[in-house]
N, CA, C and O atoms as a printed pandas DataFrame, in Angstrom:
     atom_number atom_name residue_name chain_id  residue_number  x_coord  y_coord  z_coord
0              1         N          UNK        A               1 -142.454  -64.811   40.219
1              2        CA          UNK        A               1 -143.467  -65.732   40.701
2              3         C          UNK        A               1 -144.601  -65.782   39.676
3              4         O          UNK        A               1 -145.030  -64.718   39.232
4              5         N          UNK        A               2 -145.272  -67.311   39.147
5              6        CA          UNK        A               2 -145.956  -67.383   38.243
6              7         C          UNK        A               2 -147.237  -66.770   38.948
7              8         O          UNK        A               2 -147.402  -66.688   40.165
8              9         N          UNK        A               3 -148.127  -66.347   37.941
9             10        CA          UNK        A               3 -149.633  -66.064   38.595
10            11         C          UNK        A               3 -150.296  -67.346   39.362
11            12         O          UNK        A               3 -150.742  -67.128   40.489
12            13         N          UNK        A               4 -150.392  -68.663   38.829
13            14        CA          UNK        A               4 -150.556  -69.730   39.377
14            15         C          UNK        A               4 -149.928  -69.804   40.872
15            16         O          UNK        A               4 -150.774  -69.925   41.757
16            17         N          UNK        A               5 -148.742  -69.755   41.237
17            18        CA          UNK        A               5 -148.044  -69.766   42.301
18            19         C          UNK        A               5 -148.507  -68.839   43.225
19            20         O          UNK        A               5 -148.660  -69.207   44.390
20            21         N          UNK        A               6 -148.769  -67.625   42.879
21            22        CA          UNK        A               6 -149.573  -66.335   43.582
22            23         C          UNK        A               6 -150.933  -66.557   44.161
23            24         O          UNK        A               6 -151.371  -66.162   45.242
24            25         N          UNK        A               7 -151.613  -67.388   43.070
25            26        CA          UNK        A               7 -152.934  -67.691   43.226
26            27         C          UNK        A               7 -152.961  -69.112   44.681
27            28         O          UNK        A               7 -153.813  -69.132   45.570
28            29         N          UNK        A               8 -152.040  -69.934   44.568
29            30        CA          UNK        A               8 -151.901  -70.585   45.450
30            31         C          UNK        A               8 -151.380  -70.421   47.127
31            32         O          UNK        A               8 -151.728  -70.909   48.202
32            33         N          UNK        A               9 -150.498  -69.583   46.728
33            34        CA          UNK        A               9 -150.124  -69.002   48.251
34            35         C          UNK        A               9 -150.873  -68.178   48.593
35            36         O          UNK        A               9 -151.109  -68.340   49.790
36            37         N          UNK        A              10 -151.592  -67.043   48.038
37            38        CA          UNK        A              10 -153.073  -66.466   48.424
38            39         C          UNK        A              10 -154.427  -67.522   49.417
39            40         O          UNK        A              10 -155.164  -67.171   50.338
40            41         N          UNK        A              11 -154.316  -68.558   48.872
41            42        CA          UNK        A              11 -155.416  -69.884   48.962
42            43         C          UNK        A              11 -154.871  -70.251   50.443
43            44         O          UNK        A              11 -155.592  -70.259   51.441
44            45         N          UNK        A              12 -153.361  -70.581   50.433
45            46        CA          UNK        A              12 -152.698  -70.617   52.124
46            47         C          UNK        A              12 -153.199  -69.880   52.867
47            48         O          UNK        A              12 -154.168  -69.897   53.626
48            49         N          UNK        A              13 -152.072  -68.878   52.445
49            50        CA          UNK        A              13 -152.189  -67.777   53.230
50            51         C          UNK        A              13 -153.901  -67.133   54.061
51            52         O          UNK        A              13 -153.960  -66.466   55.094
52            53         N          UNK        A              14 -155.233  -67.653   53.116
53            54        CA          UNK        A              14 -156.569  -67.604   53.963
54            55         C          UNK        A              14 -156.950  -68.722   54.617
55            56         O          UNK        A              14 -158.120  -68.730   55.000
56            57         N          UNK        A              15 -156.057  -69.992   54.928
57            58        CA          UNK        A              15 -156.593  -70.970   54.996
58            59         C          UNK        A              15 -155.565  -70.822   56.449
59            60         O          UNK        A              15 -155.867  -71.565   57.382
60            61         N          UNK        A              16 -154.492  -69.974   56.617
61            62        CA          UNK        A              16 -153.809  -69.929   57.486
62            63         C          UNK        A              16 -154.624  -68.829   58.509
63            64         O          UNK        A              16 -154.474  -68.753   59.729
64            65         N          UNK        A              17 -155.404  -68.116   57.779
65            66        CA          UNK        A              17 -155.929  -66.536   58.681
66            67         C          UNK        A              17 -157.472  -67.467   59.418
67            68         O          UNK        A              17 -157.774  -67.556   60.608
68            69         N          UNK        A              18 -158.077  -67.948   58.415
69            70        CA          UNK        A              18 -159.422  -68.887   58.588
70            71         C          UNK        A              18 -159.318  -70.034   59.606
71            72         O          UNK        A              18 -160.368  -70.607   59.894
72            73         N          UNK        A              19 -158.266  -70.403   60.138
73            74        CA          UNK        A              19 -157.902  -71.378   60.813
74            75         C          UNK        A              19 -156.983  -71.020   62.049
75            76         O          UNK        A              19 -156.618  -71.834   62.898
76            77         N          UNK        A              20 -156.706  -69.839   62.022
77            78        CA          UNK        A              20 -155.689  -69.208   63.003
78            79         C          UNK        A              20 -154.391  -69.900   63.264
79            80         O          UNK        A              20 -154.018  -69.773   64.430
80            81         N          UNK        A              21 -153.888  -70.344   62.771
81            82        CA          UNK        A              21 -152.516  -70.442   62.603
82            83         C          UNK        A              21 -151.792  -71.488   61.174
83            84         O          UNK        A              21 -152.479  -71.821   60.209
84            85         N          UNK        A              22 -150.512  -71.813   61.317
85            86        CA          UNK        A              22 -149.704  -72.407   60.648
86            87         C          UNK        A              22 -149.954  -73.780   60.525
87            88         O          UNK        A              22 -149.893  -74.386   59.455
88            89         N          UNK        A              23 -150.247  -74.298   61.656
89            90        CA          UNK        A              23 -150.318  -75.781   62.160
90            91         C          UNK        A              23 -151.488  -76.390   61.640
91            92         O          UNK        A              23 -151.502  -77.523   61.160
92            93         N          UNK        A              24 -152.768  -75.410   61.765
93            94        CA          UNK        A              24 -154.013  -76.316   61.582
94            95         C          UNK        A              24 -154.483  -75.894   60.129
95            96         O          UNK        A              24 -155.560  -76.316   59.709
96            97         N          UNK        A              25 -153.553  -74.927   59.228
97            98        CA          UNK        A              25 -153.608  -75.058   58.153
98            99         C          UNK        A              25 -153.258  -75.989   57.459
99           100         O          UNK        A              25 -153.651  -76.412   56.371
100          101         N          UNK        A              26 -152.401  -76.329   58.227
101          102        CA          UNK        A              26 -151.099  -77.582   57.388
102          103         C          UNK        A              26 -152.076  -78.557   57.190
103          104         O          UNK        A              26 -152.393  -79.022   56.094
104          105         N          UNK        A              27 -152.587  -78.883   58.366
105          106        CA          UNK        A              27 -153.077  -80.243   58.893
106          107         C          UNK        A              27 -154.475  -79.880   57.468
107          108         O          UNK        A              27 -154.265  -80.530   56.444
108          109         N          UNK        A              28 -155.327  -79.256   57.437
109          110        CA          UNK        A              28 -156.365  -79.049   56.538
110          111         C          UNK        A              28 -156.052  -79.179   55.458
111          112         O          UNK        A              28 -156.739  -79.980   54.824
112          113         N          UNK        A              29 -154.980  -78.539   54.759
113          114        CA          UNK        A              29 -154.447  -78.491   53.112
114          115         C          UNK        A              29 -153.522  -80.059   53.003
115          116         O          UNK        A              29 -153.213  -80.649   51.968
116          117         N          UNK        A              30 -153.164  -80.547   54.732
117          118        CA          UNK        A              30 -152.708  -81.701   53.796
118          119         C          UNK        A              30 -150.868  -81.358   53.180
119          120         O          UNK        A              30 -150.163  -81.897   52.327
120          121         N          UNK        A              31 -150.678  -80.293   54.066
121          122        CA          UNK        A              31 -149.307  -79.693   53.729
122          123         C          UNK        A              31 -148.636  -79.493   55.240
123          124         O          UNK        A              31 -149.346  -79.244   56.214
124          125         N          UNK        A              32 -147.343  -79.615   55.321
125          126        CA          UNK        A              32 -146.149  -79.253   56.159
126          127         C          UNK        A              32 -146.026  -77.684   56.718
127          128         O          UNK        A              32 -145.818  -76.696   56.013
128          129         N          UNK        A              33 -146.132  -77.698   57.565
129          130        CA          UNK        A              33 -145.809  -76.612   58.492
130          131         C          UNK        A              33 -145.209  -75.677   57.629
131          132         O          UNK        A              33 -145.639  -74.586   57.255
132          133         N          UNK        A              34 -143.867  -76.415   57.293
133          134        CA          UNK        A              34 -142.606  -75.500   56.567
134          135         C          UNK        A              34 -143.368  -75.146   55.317
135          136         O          UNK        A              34 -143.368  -73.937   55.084
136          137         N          UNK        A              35 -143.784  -75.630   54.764
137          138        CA          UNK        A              35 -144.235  -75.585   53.262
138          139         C          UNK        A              35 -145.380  -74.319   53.842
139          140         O          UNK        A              35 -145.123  -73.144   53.583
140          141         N          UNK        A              36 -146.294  -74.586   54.415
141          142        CA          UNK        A              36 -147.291  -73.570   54.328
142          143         C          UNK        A              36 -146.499  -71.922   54.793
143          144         O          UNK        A              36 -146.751  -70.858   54.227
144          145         N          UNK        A              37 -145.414  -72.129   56.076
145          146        CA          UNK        A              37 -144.987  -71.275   56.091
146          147         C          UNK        A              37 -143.829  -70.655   54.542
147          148         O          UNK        A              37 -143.445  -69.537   54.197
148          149         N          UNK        A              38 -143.734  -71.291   54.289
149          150        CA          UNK        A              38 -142.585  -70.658   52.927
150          151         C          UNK        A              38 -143.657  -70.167   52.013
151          152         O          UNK        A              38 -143.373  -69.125   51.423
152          153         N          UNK        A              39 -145.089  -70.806   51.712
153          154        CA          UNK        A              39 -145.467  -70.236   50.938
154          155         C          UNK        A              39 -146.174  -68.757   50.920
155          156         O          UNK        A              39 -146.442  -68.068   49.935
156          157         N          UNK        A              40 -146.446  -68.415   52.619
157          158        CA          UNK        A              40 -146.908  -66.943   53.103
158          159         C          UNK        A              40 -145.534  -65.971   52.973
159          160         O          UNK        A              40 -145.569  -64.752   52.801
160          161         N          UNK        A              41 -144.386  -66.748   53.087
161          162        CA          UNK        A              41 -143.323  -65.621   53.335
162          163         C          UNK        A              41 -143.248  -65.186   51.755
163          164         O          UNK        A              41 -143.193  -63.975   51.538
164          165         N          UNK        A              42 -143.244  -65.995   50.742
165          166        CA          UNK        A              42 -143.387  -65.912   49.318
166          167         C          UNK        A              42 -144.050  -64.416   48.709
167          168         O          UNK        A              42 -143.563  -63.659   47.870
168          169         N          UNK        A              43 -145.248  -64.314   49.412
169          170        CA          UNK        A              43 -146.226  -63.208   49.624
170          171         C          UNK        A              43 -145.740  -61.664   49.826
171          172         O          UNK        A              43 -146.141  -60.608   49.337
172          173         N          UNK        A              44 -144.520  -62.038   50.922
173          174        CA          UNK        A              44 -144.386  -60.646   51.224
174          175         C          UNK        A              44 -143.633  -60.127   50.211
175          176         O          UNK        A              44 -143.350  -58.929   50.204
């Protein structure tokens, strides 16, 4: 995983904790459910 890519799913992944869930992250970043979730699982 590039550092760029790291740096981005980090940016989710608080936008998912800051917002309390999957859904109203999506809806904020402007990204897909699936997408925000693939990019936290990326993380682990």
């Amino acid at each position: 995983m590039a550092n760029n890519d790291l740096f981005d799913g980090i940016l989710i992944f608080v936008e998912v904790v800051k917002r309390g869930g999957f859904g109203a992250a999506a809806k904020a970043l402007g990204h897909s459910n699936s997408h925000v979730s693939k990019e936290v699982i990326k993380l682990e």
